[in-house]
KEKE-3310 file (N, C-alpha, C; in steps of 0.2 Angstrom, whole numbers, plus 5000, padded with zeros to 4 digits):
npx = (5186:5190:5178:5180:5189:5191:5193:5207:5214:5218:5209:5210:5204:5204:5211:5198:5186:5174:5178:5187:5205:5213:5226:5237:5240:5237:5249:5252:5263:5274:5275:5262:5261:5266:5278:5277:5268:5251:5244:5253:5249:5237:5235:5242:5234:5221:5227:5229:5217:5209:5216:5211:5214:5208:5212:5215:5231:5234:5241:5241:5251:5256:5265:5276:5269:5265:5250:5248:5244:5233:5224:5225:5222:5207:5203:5203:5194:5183:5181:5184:5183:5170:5155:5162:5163:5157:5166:5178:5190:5198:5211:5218:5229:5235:5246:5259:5272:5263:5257:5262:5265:5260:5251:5250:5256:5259:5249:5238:5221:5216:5227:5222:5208:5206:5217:5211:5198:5204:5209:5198:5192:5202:5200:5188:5179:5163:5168:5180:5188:5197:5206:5221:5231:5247:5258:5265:5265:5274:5272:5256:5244:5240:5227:5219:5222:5217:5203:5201:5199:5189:5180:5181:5174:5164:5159:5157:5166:5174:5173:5183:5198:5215:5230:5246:5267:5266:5273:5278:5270:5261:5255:5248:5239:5230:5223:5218:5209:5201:5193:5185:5177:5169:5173:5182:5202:5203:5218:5236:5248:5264:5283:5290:5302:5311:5323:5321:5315:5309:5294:5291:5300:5301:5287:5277:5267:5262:5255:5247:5239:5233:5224:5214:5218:5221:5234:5247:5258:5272:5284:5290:5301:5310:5314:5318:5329:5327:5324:5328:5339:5351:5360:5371:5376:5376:5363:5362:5351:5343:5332:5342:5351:5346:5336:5340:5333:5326:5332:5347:5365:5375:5367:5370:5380:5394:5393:5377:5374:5378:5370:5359:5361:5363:5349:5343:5349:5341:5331:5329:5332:5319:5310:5307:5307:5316:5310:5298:5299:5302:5289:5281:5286:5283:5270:5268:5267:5254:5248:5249:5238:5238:5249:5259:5261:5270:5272:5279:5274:5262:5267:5275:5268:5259:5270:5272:5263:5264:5270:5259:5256:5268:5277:5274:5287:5300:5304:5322:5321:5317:5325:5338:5332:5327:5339)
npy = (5202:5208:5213:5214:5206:5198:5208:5210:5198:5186:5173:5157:5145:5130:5117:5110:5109:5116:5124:5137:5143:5153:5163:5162:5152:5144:5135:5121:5118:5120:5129:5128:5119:5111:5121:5131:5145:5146:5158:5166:5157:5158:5172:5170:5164:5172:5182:5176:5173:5186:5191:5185:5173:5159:5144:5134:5122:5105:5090:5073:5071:5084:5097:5101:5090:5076:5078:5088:5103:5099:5098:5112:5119:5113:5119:5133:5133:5130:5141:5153:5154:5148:5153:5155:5143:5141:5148:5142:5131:5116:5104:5091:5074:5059:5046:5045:5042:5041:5034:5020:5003:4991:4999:5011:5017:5023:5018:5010:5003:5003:5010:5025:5027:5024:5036:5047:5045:5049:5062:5070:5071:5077:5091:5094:5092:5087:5082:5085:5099:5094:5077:5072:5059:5058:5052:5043:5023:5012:4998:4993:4990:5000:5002:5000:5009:5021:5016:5019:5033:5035:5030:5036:5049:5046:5043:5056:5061:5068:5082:5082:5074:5072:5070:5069:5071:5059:5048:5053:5043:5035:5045:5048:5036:5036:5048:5045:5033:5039:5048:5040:5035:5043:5053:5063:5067:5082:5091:5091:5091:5095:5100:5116:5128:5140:5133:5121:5115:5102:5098:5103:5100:5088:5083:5084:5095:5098:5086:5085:5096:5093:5083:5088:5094:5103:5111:5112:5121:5116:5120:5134:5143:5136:5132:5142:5146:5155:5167:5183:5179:5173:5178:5185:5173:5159:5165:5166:5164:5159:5145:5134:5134:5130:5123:5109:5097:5098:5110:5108:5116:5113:5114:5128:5132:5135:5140:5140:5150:5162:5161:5166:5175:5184:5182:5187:5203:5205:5205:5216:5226:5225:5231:5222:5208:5196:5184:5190:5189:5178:5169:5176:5171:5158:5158:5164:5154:5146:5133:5132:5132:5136:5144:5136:5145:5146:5153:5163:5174:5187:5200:5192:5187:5195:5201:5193:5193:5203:5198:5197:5209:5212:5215:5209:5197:5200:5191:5191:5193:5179:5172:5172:5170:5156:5150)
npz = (5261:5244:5233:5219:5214:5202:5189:5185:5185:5173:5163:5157:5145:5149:5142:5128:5137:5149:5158:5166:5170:5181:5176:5184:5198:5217:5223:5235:5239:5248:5262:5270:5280:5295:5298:5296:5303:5306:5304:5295:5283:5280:5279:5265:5255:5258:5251:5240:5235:5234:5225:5212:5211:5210:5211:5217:5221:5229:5237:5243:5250:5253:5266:5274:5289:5278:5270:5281:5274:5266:5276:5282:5274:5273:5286:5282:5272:5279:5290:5284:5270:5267:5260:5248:5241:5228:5220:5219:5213:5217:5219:5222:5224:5221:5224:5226:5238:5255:5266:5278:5274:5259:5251:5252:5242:5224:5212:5211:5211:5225:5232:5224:5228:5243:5247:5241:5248:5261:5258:5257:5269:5276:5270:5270:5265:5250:5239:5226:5214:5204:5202:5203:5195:5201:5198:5186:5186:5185:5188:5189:5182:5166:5165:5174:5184:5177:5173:5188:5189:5183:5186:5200:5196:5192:5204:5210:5218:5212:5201:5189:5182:5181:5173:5180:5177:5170:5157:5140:5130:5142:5141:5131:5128:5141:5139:5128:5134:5143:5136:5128:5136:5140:5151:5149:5149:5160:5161:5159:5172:5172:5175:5170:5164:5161:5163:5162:5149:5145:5140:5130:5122:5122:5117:5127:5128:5116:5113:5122:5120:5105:5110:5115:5131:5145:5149:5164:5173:5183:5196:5191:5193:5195:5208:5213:5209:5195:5200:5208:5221:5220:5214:5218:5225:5239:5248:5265:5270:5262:5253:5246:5257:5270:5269:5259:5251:5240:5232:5228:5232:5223:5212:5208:5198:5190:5176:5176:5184:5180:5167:5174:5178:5164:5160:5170:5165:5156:5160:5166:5157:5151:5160:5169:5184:5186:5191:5187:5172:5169:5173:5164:5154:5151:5151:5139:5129:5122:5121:5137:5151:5163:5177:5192:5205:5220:5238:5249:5258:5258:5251:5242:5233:5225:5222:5210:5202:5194:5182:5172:5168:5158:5145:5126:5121:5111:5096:5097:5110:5112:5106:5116:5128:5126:5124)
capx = (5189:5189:5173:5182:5196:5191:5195:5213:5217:5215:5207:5213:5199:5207:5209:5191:5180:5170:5184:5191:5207:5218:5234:5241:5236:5242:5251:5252:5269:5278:5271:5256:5261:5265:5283:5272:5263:5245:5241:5254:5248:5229:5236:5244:5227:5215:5230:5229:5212:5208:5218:5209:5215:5204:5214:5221:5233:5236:5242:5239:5257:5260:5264:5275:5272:5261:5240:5246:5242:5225:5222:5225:5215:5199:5200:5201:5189:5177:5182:5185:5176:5162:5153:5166:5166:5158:5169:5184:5192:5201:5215:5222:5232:5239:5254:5267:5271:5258:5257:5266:5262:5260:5245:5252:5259:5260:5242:5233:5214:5217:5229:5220:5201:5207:5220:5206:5195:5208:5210:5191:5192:5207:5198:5180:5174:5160:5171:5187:5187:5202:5208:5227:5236:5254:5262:5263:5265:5277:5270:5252:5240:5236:5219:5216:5224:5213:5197:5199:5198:5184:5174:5181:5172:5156:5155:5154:5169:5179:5171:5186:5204:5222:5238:5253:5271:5266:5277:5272:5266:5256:5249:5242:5235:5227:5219:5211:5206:5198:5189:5180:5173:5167:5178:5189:5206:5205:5223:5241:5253:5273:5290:5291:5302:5318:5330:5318:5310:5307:5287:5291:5305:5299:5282:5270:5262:5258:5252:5240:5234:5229:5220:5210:5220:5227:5243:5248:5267:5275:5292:5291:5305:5317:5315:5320:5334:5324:5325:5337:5340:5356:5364:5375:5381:5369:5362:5360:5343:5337:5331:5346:5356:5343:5331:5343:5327:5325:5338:5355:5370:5378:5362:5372:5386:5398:5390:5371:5374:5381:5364:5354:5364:5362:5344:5341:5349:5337:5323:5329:5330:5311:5308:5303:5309:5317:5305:5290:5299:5300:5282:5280:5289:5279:5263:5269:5265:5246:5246:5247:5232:5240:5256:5256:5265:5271:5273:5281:5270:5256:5268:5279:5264:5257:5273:5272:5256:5266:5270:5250:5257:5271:5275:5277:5290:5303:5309:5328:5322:5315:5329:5341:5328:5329:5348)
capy = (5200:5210:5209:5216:5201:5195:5211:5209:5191:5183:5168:5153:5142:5123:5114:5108:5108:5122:5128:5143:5143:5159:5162:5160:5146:5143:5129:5123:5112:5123:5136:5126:5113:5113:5123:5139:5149:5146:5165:5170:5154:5159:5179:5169:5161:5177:5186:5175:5174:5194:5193:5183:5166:5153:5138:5129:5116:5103:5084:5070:5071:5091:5097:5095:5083:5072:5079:5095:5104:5099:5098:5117:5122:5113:5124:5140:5134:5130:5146:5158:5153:5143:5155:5154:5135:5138:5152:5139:5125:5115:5101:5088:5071:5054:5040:5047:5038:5044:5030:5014:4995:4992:5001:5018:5024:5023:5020:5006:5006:5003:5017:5030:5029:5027:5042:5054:5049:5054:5070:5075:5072:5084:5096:5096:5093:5080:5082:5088:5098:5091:5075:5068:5051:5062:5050:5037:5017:5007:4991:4994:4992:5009:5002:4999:5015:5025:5014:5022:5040:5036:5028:5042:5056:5044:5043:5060:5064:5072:5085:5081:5070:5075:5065:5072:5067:5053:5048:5056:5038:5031:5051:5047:5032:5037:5054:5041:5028:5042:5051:5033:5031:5051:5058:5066:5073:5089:5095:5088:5095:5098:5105:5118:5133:5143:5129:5114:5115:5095:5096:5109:5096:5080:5084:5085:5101:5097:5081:5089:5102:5088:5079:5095:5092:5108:5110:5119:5120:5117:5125:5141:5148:5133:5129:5151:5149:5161:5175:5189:5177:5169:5182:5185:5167:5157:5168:5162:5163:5153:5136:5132:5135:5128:5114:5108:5093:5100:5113:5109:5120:5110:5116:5136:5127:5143:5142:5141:5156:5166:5159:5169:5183:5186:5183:5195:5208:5204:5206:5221:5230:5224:5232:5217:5205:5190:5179:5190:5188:5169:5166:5178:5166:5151:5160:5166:5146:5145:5128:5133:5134:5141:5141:5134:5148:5147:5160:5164:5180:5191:5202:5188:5182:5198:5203:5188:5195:5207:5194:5197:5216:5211:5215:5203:5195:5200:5187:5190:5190:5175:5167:5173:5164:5146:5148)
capz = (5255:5239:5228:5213:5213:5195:5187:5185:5185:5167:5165:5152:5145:5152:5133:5126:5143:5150:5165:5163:5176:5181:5174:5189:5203:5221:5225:5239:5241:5253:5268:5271:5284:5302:5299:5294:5306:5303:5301:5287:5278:5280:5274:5257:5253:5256:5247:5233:5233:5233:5219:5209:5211:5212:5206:5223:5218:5232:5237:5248:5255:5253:5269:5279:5287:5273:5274:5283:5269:5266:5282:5285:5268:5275:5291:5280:5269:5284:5293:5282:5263:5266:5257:5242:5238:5221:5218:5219:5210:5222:5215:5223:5220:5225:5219:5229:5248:5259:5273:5278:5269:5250:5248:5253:5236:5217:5206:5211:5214:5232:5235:5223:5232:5248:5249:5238:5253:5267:5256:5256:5275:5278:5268:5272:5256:5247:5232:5224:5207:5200:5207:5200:5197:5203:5194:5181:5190:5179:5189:5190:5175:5166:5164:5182:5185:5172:5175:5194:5187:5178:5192:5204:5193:5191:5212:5212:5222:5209:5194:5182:5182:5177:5173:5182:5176:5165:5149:5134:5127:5144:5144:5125:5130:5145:5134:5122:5139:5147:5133:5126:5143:5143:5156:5147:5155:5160:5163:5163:5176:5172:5176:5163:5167:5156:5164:5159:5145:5142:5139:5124:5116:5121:5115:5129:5125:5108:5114:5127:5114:5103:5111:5120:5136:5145:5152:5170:5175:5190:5197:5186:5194:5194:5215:5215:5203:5190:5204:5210:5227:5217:5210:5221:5228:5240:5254:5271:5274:5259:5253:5246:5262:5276:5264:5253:5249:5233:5227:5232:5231:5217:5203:5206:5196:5186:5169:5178:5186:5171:5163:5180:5178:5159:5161:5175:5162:5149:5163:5169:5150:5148:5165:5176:5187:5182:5193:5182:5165:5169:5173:5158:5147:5151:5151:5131:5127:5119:5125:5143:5153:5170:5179:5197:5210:5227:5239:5257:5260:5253:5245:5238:5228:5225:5218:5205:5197:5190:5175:5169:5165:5156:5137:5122:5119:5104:5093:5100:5117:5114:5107:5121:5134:5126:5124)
cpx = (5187:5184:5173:5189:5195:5191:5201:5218:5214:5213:5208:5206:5207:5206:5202:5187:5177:5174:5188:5196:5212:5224:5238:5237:5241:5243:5254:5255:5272:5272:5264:5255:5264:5271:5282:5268:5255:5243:5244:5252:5240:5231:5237:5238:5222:5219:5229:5221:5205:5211:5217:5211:5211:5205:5220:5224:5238:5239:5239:5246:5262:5259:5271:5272:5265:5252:5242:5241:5233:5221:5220:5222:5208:5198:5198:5193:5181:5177:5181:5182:5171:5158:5156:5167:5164:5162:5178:5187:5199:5204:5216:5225:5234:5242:5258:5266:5266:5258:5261:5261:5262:5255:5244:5254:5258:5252:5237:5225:5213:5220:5224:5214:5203:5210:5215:5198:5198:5207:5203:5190:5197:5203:5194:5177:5171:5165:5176:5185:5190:5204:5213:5229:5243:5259:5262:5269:5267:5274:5262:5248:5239:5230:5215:5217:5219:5206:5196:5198:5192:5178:5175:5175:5164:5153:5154:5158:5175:5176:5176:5194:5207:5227:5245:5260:5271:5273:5273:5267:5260:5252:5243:5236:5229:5222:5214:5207:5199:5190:5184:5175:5169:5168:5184:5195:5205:5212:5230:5246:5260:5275:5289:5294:5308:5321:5328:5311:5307:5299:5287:5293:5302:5291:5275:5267:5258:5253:5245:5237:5230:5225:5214:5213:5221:5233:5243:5257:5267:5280:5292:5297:5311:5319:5317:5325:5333:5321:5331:5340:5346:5360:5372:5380:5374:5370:5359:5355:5337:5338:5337:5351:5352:5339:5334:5339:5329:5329:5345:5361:5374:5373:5366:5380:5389:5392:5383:5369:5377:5375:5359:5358:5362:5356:5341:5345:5344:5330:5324:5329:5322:5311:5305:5307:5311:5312:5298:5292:5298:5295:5279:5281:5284:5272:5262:5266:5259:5244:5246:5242:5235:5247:5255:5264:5265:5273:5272:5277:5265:5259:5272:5274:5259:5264:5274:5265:5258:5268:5262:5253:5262:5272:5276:5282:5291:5303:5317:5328:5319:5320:5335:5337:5330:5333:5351)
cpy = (5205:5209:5209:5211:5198:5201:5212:5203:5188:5175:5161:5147:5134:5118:5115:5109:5116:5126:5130:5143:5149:5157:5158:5155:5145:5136:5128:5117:5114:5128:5135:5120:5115:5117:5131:5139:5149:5154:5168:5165:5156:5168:5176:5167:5166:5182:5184:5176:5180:5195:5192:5175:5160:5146:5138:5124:5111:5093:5080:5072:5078:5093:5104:5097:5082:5074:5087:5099:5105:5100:5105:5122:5120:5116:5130:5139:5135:5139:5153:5161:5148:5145:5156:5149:5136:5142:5150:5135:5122:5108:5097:5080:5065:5050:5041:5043:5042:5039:5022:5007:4996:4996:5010:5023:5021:5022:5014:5009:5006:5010:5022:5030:5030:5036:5048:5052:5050:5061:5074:5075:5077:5089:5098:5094:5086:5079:5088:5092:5097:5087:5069:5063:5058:5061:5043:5031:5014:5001:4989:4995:4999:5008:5003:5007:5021:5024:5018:5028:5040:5036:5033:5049:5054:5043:5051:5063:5067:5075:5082:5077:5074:5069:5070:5067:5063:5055:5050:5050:5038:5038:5051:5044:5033:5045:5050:5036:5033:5046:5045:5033:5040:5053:5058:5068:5076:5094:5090:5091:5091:5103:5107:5125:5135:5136:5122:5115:5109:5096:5099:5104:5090:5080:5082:5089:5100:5093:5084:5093:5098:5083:5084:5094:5100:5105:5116:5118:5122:5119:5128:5142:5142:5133:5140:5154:5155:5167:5177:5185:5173:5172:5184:5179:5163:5160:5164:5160:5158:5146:5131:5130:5131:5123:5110:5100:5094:5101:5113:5114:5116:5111:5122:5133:5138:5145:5141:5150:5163:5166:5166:5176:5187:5186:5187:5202:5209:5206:5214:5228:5231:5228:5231:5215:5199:5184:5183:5189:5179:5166:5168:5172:5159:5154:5162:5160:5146:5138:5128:5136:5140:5138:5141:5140:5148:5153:5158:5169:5184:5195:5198:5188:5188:5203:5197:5190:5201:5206:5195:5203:5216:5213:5211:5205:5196:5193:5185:5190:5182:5169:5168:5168:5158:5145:5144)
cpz = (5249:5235:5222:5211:5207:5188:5182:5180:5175:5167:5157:5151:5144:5145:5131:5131:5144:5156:5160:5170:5175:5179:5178:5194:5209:5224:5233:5243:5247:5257:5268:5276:5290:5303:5299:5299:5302:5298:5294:5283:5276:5273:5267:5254:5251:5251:5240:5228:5230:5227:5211:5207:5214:5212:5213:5223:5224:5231:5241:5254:5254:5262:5270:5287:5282:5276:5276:5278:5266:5270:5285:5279:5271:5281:5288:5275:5274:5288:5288:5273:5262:5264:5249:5237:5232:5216:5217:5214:5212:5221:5221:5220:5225:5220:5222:5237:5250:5266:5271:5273:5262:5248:5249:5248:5231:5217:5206:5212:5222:5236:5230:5228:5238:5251:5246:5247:5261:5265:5258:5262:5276:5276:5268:5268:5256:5242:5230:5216:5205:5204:5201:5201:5197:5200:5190:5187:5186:5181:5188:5181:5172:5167:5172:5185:5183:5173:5184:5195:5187:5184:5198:5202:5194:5199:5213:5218:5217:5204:5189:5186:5178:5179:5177:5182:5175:5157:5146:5132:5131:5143:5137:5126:5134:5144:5132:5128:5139:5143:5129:5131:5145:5148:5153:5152:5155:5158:5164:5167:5174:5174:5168:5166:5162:5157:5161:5155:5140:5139:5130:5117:5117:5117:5119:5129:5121:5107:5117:5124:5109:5103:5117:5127:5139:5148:5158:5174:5181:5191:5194:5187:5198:5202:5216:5211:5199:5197:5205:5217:5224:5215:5211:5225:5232:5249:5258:5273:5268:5258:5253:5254:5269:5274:5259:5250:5243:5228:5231:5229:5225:5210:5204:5202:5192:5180:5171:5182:5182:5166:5168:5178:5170:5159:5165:5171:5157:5154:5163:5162:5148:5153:5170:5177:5186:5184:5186:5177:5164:5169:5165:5152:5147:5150:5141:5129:5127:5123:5135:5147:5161:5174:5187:5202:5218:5230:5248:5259:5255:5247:5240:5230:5224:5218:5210:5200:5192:5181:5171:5166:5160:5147:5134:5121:5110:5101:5096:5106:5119:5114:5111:5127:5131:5124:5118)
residu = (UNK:UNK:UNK:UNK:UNK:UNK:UNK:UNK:UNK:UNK:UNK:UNK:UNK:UNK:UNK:UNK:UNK:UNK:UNK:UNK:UNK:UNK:UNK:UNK:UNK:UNK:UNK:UNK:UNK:UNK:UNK:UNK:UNK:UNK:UNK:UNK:UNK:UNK:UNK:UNK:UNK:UNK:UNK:UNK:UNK:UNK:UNK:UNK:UNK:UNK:UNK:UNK:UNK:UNK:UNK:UNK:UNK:UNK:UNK:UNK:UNK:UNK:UNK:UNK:UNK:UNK:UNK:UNK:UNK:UNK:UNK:UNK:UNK:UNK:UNK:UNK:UNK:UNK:UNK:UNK:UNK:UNK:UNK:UNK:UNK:UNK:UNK:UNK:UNK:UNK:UNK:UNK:UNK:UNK:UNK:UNK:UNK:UNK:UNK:UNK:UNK:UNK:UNK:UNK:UNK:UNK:UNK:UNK:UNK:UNK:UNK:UNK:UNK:UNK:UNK:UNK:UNK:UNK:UNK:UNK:UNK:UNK:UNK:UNK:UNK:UNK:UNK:UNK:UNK:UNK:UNK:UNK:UNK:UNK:UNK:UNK:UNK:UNK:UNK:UNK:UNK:UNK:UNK:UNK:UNK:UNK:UNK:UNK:UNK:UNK:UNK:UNK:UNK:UNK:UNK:UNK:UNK:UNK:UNK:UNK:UNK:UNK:UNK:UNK:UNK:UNK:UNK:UNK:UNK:UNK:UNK:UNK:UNK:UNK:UNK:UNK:UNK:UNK:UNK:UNK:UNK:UNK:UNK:UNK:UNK:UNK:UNK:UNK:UNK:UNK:UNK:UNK:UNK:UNK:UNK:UNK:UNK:UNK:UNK:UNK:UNK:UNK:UNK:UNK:UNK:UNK:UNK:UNK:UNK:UNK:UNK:UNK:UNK:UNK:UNK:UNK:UNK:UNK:UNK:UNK:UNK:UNK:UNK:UNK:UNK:UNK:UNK:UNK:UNK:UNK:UNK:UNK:UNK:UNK:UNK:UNK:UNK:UNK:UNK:UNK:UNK:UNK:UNK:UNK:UNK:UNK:UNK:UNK:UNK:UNK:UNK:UNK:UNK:UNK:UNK:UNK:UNK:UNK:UNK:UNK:UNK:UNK:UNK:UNK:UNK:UNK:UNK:UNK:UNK:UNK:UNK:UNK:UNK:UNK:UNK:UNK:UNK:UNK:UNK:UNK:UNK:UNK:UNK:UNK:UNK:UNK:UNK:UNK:UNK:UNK:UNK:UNK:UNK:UNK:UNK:UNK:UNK:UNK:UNK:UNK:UNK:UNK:UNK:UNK:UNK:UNK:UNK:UNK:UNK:UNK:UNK:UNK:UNK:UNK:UNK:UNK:UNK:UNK:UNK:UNK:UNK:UNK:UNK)
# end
């Protein structure tokens, strides 16, 4: 492994606390479960890792199937960074399905302890450094919700808690909950990318900057939309056309792709890539502490760091991006 990987990479102080987290961070939704060959998933990790990425951001039910995921980071960390651990900061998260009966999803104190101690089994680990509610629980007390954070961080299996995909309001609340009780949040996680830029207009950023929170965006790149792999129509070999889960052929509508095209003119003037001008753009936002990137190969993810090179943003190109 490289000993000079922290040269490079730039590092974001995480709101008010004392964590400082890479630009970039590897997520770890896709090409980390039993569909992926162990070995290029182990390559993507030393890749990211060499690169100065230290900020692993996982789930209970990333996979597939649900655990893979964690499952196949605690062997590398056993195998491969066991001497690394405190050079990491290692995320994960529950609320979502994860197992059969009532007690397998959304926010109660039942499903969070239990599935955070499934996750620290998959993983190896005594303790997580970030550990998520996924999602906000319309049925579920926030209190009950919030109080299991609290007591999470006080056993000693998690450094710090984050909100993921809460409403603006319960996320207020759950800011002031956490911080009364001295376990502040650390971090909220959102979609924040060119095509959605709810966090911007609805006002979760603003919100999470004033109350010392950070902010770390997921899908950057609009499930791939904000790349060159559409330009042309939808090729055979991608997600679009073999996983349609996520991005279905009806998001390349006429006028979305007239948007991708124009936007890949504007990258290609700057002279970068639309996927680096994309990260680019979310990374311009003061309030954002790190943007969460997926990656099919060493050099996919290696070619994404090329957003940290990138020049500022004009005025006109900025008003050209958010349309």
């Amino acid at each position: 492994m490289n000993p000079s990987r922290y040269t490079d990479m730039q590092y974001r102080r995480c709101g008010r606390s004392g964590v400082l987290l890479p630009a970039l961070s590897l997520g770890f939704w896709h090409n980390f479960g039993r569909i992926t060959p162990e070995e290029q998933s182990r390559a993507i990790v030393r890749a990211a890792f060499d690169a100065g990425i230290t900020h692993f951001d996982l789930a209970n039910n990333y996979g597939p199937d649900p655990g893979a995921a964690e499952q196949r980071l605690g062997k590398f960390l056993h195998d491969d960074f066991a001497a690394h651990r405190d050079e990491l900061f290692i995320a994960t998260k529950a609320a979502y399905d994860m197992w059969d009966g009532p007690y397998g999803s959304w926010a109660s104190r039942k499903h969070l302890m239990a599935s955070l101690d499934q996750s620290l089994h998959r993983l190896q680990l005594d303790y997580v450094d970030l550990f998520y509610c996924h999602r906000y629980d319309p049925e579920s007390p926030l209190e009950e919700t919030l109080q299991t954070l609290v007591d999470i961080v006080r056993q000693g299996k998690a450094l710090y808690v984050g909100l993921s995909r809460w409403p603006l309001e319960a996320s207020r609340f759950g800011y002031a909950y956490l911080r009364q009780r001295d376990v502040p949040c650390l971090i909220y996680q959102g979609r924040l990318n060119i095509f959605d830029q709810a966090p911007k207009t609805e006002g979760t950023l603003q919100a999470a900057a004033e109350a010392g929170v950070g902010f770390i965006a997921f899908s950057p790149l609009a499930q791939g939309l904000l790349t060159d792999r559409y330009l042309n129509g939808i090729p055979a070999d991608s997600r679009m056309a073999h996983d349609p889960r996520f991005l279905k052929a009806d998001a390349l509508t006429p006028e979305t792709l007239a948007r991708i095209r124009s936007l890949n003119d504007l990258a290609a003037a700057r002279g970068e890539t639309l996927a680096s001008m994309a990260l680019a753009w979310i990374l311009h936002h003061k309030e954002v502490t790190s943007v969460i990137i997926g990656a099919s190969s060493p050099e996919q993810l290696r070619t994404n760091l090329a957003c940290l090179q990138t020049p500022p943003f004009t005025d006109d190109e900025l008003s050209i991006i958010n349309g």
